[in-house]
C-alpha positions in Angstrom: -27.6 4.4 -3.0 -26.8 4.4 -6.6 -23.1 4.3 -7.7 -24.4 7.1 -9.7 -26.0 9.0 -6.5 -22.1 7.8 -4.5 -20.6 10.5 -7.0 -23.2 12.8 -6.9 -22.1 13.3 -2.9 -18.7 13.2 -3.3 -18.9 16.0 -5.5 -21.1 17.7 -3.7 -19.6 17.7 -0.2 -16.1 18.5 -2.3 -18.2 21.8 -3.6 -19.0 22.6 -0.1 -15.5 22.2 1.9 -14.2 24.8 -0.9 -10.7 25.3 -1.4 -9.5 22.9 1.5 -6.0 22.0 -0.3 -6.9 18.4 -0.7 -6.8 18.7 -3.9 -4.1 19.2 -6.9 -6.3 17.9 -9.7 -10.2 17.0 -9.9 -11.9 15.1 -12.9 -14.7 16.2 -14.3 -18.0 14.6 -12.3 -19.3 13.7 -16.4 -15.7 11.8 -16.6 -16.1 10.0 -13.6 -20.1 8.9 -14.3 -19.0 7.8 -17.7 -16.2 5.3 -15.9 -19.5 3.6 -14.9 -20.9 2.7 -18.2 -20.1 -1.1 -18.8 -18.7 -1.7 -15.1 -19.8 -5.1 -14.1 -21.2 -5.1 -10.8 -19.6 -8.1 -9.6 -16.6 -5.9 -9.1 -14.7 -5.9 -5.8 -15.1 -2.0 -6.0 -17.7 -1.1 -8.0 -19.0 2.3 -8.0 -16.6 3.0 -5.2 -14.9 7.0 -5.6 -11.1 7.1 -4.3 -8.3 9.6 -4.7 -4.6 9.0 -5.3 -1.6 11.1 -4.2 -0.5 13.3 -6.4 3.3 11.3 -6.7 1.0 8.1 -8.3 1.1 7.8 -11.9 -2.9 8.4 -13.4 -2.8 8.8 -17.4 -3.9 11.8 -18.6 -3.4 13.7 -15.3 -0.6 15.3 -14.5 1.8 14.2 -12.0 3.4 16.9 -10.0 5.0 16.0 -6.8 3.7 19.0 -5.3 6.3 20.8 -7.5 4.4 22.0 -10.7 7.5 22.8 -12.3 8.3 19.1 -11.9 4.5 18.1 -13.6 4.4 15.7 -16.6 1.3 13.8 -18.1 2.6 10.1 -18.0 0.6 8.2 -20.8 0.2 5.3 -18.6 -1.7 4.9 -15.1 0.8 3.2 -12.2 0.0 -0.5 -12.1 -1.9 0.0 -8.9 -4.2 2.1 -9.9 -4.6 0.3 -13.3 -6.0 -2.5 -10.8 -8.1 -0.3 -8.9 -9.6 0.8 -11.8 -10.4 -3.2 -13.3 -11.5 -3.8 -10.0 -14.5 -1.2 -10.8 -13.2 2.1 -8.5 -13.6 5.6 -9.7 -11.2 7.5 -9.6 -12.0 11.4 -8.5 -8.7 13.0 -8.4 -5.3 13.3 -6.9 -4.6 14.7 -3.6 -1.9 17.0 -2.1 1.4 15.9 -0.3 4.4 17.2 1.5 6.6 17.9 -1.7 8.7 14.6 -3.4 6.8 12.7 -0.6 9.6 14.3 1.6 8.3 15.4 5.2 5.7 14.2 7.7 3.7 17.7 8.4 1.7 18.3 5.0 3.1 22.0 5.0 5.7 21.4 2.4 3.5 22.0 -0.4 2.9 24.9 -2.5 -1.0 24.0 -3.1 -1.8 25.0 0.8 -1.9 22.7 3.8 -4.1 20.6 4.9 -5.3 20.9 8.6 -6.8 17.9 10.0 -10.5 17.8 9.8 -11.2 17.0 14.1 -9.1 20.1 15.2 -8.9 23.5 13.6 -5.4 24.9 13.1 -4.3 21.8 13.9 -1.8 19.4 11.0 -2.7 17.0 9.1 0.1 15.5 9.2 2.2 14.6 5.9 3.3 13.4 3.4 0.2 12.0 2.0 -1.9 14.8 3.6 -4.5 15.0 1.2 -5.1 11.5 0.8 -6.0 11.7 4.4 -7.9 14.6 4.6 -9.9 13.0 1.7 -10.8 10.1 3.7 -11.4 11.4 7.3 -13.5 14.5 5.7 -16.0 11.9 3.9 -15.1 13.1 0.3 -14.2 9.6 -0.3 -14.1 6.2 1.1 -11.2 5.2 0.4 -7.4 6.8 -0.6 -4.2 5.7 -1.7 -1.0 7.2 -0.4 2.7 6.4 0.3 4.4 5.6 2.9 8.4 5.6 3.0 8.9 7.0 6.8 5.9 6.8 7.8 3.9 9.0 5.9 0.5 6.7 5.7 0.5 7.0 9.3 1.6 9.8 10.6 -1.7 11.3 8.9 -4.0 8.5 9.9 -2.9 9.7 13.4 -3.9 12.9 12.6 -7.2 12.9 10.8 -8.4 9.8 12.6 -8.3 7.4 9.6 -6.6 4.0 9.5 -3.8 4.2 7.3 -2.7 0.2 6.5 1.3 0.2 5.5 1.6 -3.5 3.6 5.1 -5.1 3.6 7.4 -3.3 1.4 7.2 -4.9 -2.1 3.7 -6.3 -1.5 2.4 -3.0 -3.5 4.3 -2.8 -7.0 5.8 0.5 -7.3 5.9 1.0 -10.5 4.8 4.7 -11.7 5.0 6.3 -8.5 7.6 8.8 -8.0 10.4 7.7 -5.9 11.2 8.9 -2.6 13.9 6.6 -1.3 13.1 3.6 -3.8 14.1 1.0 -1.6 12.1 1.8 0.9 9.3 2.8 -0.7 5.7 1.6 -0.2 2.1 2.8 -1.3 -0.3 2.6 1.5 -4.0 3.0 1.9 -6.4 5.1 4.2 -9.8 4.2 5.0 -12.5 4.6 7.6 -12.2 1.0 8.6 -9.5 -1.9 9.0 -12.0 -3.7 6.8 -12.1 -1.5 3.5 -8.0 -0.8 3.6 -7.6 -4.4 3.7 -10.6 -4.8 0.8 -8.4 -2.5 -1.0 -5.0 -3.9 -0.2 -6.0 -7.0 -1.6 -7.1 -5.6 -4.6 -3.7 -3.6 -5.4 -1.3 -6.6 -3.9 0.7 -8.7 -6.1 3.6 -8.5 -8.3 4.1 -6.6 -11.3 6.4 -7.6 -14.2 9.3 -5.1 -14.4 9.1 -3.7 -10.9 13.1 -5.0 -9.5 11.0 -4.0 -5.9 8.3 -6.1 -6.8 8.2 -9.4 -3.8 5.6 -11.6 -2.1 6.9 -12.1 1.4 5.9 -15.1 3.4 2.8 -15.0 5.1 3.4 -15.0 8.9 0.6 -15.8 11.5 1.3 -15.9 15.1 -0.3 -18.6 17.1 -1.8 -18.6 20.5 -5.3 -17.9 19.4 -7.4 -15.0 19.6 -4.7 -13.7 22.1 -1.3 -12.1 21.3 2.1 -11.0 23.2 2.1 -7.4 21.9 4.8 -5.6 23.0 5.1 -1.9 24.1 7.8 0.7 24.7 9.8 0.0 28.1 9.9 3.8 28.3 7.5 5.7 26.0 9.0 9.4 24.5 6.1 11.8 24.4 8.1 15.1 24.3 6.3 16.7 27.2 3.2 15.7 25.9 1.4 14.6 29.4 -2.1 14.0 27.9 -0.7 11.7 25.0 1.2 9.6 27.7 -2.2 9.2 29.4 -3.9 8.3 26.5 -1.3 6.0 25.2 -1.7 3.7 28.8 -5.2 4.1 27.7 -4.4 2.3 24.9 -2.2 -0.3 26.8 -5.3 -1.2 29.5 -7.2 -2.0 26.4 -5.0 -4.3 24.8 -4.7 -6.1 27.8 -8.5 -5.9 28.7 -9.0 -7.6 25.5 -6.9 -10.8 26.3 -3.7 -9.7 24.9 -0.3 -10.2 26.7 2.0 -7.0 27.2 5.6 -6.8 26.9 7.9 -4.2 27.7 10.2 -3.5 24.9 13.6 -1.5 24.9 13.0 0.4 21.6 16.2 1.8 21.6 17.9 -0.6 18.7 14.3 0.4 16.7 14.5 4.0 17.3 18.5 3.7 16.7 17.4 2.6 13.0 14.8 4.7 12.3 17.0 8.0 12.8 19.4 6.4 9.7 17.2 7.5 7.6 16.9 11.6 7.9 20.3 11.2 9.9 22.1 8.8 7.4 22.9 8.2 4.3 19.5 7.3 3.1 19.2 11.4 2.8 21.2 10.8 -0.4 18.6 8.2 -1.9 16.2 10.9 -1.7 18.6 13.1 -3.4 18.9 10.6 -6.2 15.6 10.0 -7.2 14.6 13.6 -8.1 18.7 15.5 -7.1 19.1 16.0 -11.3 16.0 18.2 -11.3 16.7 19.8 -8.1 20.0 20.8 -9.0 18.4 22.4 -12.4 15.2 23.9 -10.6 16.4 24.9 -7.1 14.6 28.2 -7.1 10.8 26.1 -7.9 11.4 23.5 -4.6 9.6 24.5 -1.5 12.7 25.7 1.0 12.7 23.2 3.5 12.5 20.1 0.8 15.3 21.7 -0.8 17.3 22.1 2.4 17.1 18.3 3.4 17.8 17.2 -0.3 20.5 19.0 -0.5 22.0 17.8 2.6 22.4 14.5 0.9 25.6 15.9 -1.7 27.7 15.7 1.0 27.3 12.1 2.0 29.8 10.0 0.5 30.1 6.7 -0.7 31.7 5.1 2.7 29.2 6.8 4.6 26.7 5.2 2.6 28.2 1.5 3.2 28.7 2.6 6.9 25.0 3.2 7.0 24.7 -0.2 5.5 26.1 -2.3 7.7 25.1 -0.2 10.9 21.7 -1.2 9.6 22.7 -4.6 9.4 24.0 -5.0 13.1 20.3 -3.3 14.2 18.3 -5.6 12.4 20.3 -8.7 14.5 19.7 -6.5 17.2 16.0 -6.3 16.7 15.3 -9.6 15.3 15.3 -11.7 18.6 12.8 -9.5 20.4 10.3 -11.0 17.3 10.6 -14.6 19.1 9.4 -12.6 22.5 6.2 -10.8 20.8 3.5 -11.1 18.4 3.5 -7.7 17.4 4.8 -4.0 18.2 2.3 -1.3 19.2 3.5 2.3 19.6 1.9 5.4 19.5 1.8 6.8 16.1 3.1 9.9 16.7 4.0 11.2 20.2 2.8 14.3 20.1 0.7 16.9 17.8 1.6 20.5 16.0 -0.6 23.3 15.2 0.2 25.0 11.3 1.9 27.6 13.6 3.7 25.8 15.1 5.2 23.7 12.7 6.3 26.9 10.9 8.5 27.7 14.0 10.8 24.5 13.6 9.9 22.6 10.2 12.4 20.1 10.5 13.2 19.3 14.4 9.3 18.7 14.4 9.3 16.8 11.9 11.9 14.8 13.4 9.6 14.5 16.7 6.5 13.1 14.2 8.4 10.3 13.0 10.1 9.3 16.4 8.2 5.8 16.2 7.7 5.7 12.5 10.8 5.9 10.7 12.2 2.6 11.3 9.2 0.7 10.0 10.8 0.0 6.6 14.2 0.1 7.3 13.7 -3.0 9.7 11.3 -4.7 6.9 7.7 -4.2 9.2 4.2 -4.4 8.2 2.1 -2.0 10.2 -1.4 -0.7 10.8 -2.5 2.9 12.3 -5.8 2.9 13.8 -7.3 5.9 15.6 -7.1 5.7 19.5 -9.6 8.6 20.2 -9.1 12.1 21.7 -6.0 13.0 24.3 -7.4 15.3 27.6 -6.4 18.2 25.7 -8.7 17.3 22.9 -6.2 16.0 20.5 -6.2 12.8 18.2 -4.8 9.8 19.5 -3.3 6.9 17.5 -1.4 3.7 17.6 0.3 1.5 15.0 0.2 -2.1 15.2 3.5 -3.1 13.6 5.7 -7.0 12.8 7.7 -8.4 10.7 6.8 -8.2 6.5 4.1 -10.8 5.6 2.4 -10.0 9.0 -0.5 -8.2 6.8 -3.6 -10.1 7.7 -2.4 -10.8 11.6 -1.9 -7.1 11.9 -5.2 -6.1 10.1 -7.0 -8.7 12.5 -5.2 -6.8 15.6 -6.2 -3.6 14.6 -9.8 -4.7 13.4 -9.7 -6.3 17.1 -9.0 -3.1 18.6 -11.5 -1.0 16.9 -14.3 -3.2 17.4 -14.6 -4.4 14.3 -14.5 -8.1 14.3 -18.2 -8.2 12.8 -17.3 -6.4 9.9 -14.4 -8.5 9.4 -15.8 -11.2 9.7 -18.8 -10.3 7.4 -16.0 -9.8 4.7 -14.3 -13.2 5.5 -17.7 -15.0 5.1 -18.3 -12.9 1.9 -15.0 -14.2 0.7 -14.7 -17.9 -0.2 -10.9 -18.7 -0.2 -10.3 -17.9 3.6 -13.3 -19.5 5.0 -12.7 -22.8 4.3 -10.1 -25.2 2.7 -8.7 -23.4 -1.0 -6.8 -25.0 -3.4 -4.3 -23.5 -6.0 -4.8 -22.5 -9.3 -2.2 -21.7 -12.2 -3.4 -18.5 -13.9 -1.5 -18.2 -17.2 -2.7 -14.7 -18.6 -5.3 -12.5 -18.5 -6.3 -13.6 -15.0 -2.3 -12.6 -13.8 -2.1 -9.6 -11.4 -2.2 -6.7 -13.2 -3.9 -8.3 -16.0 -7.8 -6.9 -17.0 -9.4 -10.1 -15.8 -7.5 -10.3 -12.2 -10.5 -8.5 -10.6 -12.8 -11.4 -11.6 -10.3 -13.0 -9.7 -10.6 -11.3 -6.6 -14.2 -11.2 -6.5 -14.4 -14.9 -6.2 -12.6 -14.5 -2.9 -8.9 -15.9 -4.9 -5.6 -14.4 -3.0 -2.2 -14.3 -5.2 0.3 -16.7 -3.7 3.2 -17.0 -5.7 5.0 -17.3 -8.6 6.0 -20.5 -10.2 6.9 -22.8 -13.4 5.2 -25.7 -15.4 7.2 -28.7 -15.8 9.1 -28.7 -18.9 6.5 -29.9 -21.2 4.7 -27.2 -22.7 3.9 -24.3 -24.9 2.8 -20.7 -24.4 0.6 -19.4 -27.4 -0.9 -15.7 -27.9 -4.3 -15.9 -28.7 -5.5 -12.3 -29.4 -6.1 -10.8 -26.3 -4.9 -13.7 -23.9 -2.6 -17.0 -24.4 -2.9 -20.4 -24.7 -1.0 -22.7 -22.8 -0.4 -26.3 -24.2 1.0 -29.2 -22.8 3.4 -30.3 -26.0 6.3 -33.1 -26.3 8.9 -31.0 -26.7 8.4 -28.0 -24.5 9.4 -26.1 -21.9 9.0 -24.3 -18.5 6.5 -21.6 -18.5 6.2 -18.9 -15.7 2.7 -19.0 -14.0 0.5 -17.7 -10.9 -0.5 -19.6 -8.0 -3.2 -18.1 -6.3 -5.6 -19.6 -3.7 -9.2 -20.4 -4.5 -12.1 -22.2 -2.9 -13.4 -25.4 -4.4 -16.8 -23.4 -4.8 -14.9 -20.6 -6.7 -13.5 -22.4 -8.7 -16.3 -24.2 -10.0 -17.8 -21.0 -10.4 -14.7 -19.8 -12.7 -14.9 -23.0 -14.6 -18.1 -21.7 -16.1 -17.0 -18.2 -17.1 -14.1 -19.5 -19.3 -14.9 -19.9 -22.9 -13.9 -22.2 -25.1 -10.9 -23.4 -26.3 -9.6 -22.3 -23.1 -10.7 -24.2 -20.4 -9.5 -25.6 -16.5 -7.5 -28.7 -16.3 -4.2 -30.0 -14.5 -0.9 -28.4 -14.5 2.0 -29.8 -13.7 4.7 -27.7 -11.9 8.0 -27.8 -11.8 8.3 -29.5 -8.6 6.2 -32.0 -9.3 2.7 -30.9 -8.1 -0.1 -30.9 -10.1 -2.7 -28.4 -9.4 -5.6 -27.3 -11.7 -4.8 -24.6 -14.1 -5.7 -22.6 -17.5 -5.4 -24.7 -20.5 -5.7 -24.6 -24.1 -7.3 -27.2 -26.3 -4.6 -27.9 -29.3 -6.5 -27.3 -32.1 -6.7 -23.7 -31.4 -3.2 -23.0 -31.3 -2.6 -24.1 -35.2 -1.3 -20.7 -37.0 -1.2 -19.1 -33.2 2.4 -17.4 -32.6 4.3 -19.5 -30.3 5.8 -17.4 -27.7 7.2 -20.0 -25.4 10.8 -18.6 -26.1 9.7 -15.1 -23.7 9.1 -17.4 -21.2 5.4 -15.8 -19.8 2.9 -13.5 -20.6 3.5 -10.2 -19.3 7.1 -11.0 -20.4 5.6 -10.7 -24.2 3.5 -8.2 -23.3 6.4 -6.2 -22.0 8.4 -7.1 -25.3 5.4 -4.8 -27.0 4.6 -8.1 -28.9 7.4 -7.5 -31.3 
């Protein structure tokens, strides 16, 4: 099919499903067919339709929380989506959501709830309901949502979509509207392990002004294709008999496919994860949105008001008490990392109906996020993949879930269990850096994350790896609509990108770059030398030295003045 003929559907099967409450806003089909003029096909995601949650900055489309009184039209897009979009996905629109991202049900919202596409009457879980929905209804392949507490996965559970949770700061967060800011985290849904982690790798990366902003280090388990995965000593399934049964389902497969169980106590994890309704982290929700609640009371959906408000009361010693009772149960948890590979839990224990989630709003929602809530307040990378039907015809899931810079081992582990090491192994051939042996390459400008020419970038299989400095001997020069670095007596240290590239790659890149920019070596402030973007001198005669901001996006966020 056509890119053209992939919009076509999606419009088509959003026409048929009526008013659903996916969605808050919809672009025009015309709008969306016009994105495709010019798009090269090259593109990581070209021609590929996606929606955002409707807390994700898009420019020109209003951001409303699920509050419209709250609804503004920011004039820029959130840097995520700014890279979707370079790496050649349409965007369609932007979904529903538990209002301010604050619940796990998706029936805190005044634009109707979502039920979950395999069960009628049945949740969709929250808060990035529609996002989910989205996804697990085929109106698109792919979605992004957020995920503070656990709502990327509670719905995943739900709908029977993976939702992929990336370590906290691996996402910049950056025009998203903040739940608790320092825990929050954009995730993504898809059908497959495969296409969240095509996307993940597409939105991943640091952003220049983002405090949040962090690349943690990459960490890969050994022992081969096997893994110690550990598993609650005593699972909580709140009565729920034919989730229990489904969940040693789950266990028998691990272990049938060459994994190693471990009993864990998840008391010290569960112990954390209730900080965060039961704590003081009730107040950071209050202060990313409390001056509008307190002014608009009357316009937010009862139950959101009733938990924000229960954050005026905490005060500032309860807030350091919270503090440092998390910091006694992460030394609690941190040992049982040197015993396993990775955590898997059931993603939720047990399933609502609409109804009855209207009976007991917030003790359910407590009972959703029994094994999600401490994800991000112990600093964990997880995975939800669907586990299948329970007895009683209900969906099944279980997160995969380690420490932060477990992305890749997790996506494998969850790939692994849904059978979908072909696929993921299709990609990995498709992709030149991990195949083989990569090298590093300094990227100065316009190649930067974030930057219009990253996605060229990504389609040549190149992963960001860090940020760094040149030696002291050079000069940063702005060239129009890129710079020029120079290597100059005289100069200074320059802030680059490392990212990881194949020798093949690379040598493809060399022959995109035009002149007087070119690939040469860069010496770092450490002493290595790898190859890098360069600027021939003579171009850089009446350029405007910049050197002084110390990088590019450090000018660019300057406004060039």
């Amino acid at each position: 099919m056509t890119p053209a003929e992939i919009v076509a559907g999606t419009y088509r099967r959003i026409r048929e499903r009526g008013d659903d409450g996916v969605w808050i806003s919809l672009r025009r089909e015309a709008d969306v067919l016009r994105d495709l003029d010019g798009l090269d096909p090259a593109l990581p995601l070209y021609g590929v339709p996606f929606a955002v949650k409707d807390n994700v900055d898009v420019a020109g489309l209003p951001t409303t929380a699920a509050c419209p009184a709250f609804a503004y039209r920011p004039a820029r897009s959130a840097p995520l989506v700014d890279r979707l979009v370079a790496a050649g996905a349409l965007l369609v629109g932007k979904t529903n959501l538990d209002q301010f991202a604050t619940g796990l049900s998706g029936t805190r919202t005044p634009y109707g709830a979502c039920e979950s596409p395999l069960v009628p009457g049945l949740i969709s879980g929250g808060s990035s309901s529609g996002s989910a929905v989205a996804v697990a209804a085929g109106l698109v392949p792919f979605a992004i949502g957020t995920d503070t507490a656990g709502s990327g996965r509670v719905p995943a559970a739900l709908t029977g979509t993976v939702g992929l949770k990336p370590s906290r700061g691996l996402v910049p967060t950056l025009g998203v509207v903040p739940a608790c800011r320092s825990l929050d985290c954009p995730s993504v849904f898809a059908r497959t392990v495969a296409d969240a982690t095509a996307v993940l790798r597409v939105i991943a990366g640091p952003h220049p002004g983002d405090p949040w902003s962090r690349t943690p280090t990459p960490r890969r388990p050994g022992g081969g294709p096997s893994a110690r995965i550990g598993v609650p000593r005593t699972p909580e399934f709140f009565g729920d008999g034919a989730a229990a049964e489904a969940f040693t389902a789950v266990t028998e497969r691990l272990a049938g496919l060459g994994h190693e169980i471990v009993p864990v106590d998840l008391t010290p994890f569960l112990a954390a994860g209730r900080l965060l309704y039961e704590g003081p982290w009730v107040a950071e929700r209050l202060a990313g949105v409390g001056d509008f609640a307190a002014r608009h009371a009357r316009d937010l959906h009862p139950v959101t008001r009733r938990v924000l408000e229960s954050g005026r009361a905490i005060s500032g010693a309860e807030v350091f008490g919270g503090l440092h009772r998390l910091r006694e149960l992460r030394s609690v948890t941190a040992p049982v990392w040197t015993r396993i590979d990775a955590l898997a839990v059931p993603t939720v224990p047990t399933t609502f109906t609409l109804a009855e989630m209207a009976e007991d709003p917030v003790g359910r929602n407590t009972i959703l996020g029994h094994y999600t809530t401490f994800a991000n307040l112990l600093d964990l990378a997880a995975v939800a993949v669907p586990a299948g039907l329970t007895l009683a015809g209900r969906p099944h899931g279980v997160t995969f879930l380690a420490p932060a810079g477990s992305d890749d081992f997790l996506a494998a582990l969850g790939a692994d269990f849904l059978g979908e090491k072909d696929e993921m192994a299709d990609k990995a051939e498709a992709d030149p850096a991990p195949a083989g042996r990569t090298v590093p390459l300094a990227v100065v400008g316009a190649h930067r994350v974030g930057q219009p020419l990253h996605p060229h970038l990504v389609a040549l299989g190149a992963r960001f790896a860090a940020v760094a400095r040149t030696a002291p001997c050079y000069r940063l020069y702005d060239l129009g609509d890129r710079p020029g670095l120079v290597r100059e007596e005289g100069g200074s240290s320059v802030e680059v990108e490392l990212h990881e590239i194949s020798p093949a790659a690379l040598g493809e890149l060399l022959v995109t770059v035009p002149s007087p920019l070119g690939l040469g070596t860069v010496e770092l402030s450490d002493g290595r030398r790898v190859q890098g973007f360069l600027c021939e001198s003579y171009a850089v005669g009446s350029a405007r030295d910049i050197t002084g901001l110390g990088s590019w996006p450090a000018y660019l966020a300057a406004g060039r003045a």
